[in-house]
C-alpha positions as CSV (number, residue, x, y, z in Angstrom):
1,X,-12.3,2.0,4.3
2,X,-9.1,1.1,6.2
3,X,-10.2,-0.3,6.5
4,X,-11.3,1.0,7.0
5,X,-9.8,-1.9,7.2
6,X,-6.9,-1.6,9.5
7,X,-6.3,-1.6,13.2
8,X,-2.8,0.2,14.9
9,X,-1.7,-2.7,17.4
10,X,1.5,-0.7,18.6
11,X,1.9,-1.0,22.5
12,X,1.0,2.4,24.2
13,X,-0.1,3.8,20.7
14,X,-3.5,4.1,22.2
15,X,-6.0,6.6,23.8
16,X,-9.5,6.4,25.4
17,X,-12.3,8.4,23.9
18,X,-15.9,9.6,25.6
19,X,-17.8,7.8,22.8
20,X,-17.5,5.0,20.4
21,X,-15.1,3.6,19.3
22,X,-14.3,4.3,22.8
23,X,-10.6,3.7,21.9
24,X,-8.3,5.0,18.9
25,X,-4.9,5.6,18.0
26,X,-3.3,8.7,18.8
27,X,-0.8,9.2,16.0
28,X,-2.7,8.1,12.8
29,X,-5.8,9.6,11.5
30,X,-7.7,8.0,8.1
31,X,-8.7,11.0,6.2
32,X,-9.3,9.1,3.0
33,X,-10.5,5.9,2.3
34,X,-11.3,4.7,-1.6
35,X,-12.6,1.3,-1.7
36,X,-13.2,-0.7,-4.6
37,X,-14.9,-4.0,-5.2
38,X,-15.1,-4.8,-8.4
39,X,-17.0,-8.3,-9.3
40,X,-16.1,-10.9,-12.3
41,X,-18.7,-12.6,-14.0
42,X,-17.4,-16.0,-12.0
43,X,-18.8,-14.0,-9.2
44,X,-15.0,-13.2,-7.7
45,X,-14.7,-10.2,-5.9
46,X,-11.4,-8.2,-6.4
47,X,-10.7,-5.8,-3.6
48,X,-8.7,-2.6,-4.0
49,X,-8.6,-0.2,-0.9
50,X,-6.7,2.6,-1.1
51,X,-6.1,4.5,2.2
52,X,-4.6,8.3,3.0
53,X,-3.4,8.5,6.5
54,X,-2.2,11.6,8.1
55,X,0.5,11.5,11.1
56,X,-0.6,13.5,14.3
57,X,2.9,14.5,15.4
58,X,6.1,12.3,14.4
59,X,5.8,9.2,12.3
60,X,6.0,6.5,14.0
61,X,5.8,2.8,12.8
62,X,3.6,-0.1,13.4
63,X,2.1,-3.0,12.6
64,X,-1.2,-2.7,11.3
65,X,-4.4,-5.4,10.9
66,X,-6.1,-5.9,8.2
67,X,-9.1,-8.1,8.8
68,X,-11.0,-10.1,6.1
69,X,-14.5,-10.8,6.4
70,X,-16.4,-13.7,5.7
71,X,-18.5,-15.8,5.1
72,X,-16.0,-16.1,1.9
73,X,-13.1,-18.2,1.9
74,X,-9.4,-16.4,2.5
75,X,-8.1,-13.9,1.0
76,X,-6.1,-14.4,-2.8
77,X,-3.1,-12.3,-3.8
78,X,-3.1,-10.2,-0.6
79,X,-0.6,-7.2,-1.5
80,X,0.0,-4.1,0.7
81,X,2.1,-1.7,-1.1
82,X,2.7,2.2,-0.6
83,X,1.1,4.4,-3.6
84,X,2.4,6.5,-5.4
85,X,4.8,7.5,-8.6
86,X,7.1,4.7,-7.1
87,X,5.3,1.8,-5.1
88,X,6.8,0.2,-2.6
89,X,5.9,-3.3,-1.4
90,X,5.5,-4.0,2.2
91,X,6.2,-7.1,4.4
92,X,2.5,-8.9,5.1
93,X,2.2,-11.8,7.3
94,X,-1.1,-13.7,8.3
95,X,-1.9,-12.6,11.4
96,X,-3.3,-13.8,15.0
97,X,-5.7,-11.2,15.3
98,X,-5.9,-7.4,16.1
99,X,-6.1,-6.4,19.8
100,X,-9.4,-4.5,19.2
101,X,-12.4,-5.8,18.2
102,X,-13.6,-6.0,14.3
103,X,-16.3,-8.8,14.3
104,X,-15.7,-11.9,13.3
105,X,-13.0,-12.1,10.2
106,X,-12.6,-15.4,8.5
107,X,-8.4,-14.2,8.7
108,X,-6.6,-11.3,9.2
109,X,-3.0,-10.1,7.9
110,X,-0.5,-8.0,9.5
111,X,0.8,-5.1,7.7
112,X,4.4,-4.0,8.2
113,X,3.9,0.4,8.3
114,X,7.3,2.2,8.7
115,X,6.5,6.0,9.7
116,X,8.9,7.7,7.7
117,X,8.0,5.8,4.3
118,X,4.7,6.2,5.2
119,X,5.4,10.0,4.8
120,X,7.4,9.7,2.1
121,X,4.3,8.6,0.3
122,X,2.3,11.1,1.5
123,X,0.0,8.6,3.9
124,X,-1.1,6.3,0.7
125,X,-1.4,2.9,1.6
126,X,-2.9,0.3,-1.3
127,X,-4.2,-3.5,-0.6
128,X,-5.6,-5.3,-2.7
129,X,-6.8,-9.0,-3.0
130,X,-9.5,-11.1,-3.8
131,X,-12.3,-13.8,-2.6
132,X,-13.3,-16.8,-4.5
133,X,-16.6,-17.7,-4.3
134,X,-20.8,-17.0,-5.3
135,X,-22.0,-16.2,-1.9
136,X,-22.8,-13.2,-0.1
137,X,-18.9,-10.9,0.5
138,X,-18.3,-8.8,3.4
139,X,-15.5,-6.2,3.5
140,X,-14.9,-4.9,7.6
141,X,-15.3,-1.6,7.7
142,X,-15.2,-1.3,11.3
143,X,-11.7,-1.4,12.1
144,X,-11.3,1.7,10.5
145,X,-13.1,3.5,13.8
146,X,-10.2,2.8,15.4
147,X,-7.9,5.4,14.0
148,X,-7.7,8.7,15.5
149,X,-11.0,10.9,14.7
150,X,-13.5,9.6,12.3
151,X,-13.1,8.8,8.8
152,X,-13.1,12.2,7.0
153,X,-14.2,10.4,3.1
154,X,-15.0,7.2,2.6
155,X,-16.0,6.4,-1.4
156,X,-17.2,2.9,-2.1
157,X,-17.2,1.7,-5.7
158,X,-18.7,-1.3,-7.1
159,X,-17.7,-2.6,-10.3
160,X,-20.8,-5.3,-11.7
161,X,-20.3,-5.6,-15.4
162,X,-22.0,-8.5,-15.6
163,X,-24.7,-7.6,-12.9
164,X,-24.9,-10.2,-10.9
165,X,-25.5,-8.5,-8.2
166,X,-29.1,-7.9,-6.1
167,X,-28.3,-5.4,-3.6
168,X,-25.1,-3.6,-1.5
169,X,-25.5,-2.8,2.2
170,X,-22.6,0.2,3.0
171,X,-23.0,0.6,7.1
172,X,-26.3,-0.9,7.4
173,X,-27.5,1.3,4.9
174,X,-29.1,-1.4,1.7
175,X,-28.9,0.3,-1.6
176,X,-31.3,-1.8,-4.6
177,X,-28.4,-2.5,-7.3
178,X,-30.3,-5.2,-9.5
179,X,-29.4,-4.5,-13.4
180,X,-27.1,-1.7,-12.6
181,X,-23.4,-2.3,-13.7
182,X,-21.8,0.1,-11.4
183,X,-22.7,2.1,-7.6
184,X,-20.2,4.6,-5.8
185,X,-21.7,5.8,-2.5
186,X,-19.6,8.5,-0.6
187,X,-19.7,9.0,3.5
188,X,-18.0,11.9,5.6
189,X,-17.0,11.8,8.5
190,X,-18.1,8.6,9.6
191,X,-16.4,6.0,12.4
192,X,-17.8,2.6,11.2
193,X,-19.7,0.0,12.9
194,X,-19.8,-2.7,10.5
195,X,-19.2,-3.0,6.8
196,X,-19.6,-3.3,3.5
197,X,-21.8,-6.1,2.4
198,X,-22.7,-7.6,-2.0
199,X,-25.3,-9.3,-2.0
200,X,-25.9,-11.9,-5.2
201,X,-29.2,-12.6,-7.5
């Protein structure tokens, strides 16, 4: 989801709400989130999230969070870039953290957002990377509460050619995926609590 993924961390960006995530941005909302995890027969996970954000009022920039969950290593070719007939690349960094909470992310990597580009692009933000490894993968999900409003769509897609997978857990919810080569699961209006979990035979 930014994410699903990402968390605003602009001072005075904030505002309190009466129920969870108790907290959100005012001037962003995450109508669209299409995450993609597609998994290689070495049991690397490629990540592709692609996000649709809609300004409430002007634009206005910021530096977003994008957590990565663990128990996986760090993350490989971390790109942000905005979408669209042109992409444009933006400025990432390895970051010190988000200042609201999102579990316990083995790194996180901040996101350079300019408002007006960000409009230009009509609200499509892209990241991609990938994790190394055969263990169980996590993809934070819960960051993505913290935009304003819930999550209008949120699509996962998982990509298992080589099924090697045993079962995916989307927001607690565990899904059976043994000998299937591919899942998409869709959620509306939803403000996450946790994540996106692949669990391996």
């Amino acid at each position: 989801m930014l994410t699903l993924a990402l968390t605003a961390c602009t001072s005075g960006g904030f505002g309190l709400v009466p129920s969870y995530p108790y907290v959100e941005d005012r001037s962003l909302a995450l109508v669209d989130e299409t995450l993609t995890l597609r998994v290689r027969e070495d049991r690397t996970v490629r990540v592709e999230a692609l996000f649709e954000f809609v300004a409430v009022g002007s634009p206005k920039s910021r530096v977003a969070t994008f957590p990565i969950g663990g128990p996986r290593g760090t993350a490989h070719g971390f790109l942000a870039e905005l979408a669209g007939a042109e992409p444009e690349r933006l400025p990432v960094a390895l970051g010190t953290g988000g200042a609201l909470p999102f579990g316990d992310p083995v790194e996180s990597w901040d996101i350079w957002l300019d408002g007006d580009a960000l409009a230009r692009h009509d609200g499509r933000l892209r990241v991609t990377y990938e994790q190394r490894g055969s263990g169980r993968f996590s993809y934070v999900l819960k960051s993505g509460a913290y935009w304003c409003g819930p999550i209008a769509r949120l699509e996962v897609v998982i990509d298992d050619p080589h099924r090697n997978l045993l079962a995916v857990i989307v927001e607690g919810e565990r899904a059976e995926v043994r000998g299937r080569s591919r899942l998409r699961h869709v959620l509306r209006d939803v403000e996450p609590r946790s994540g996106v979990e692949l669990l391996f035979e």
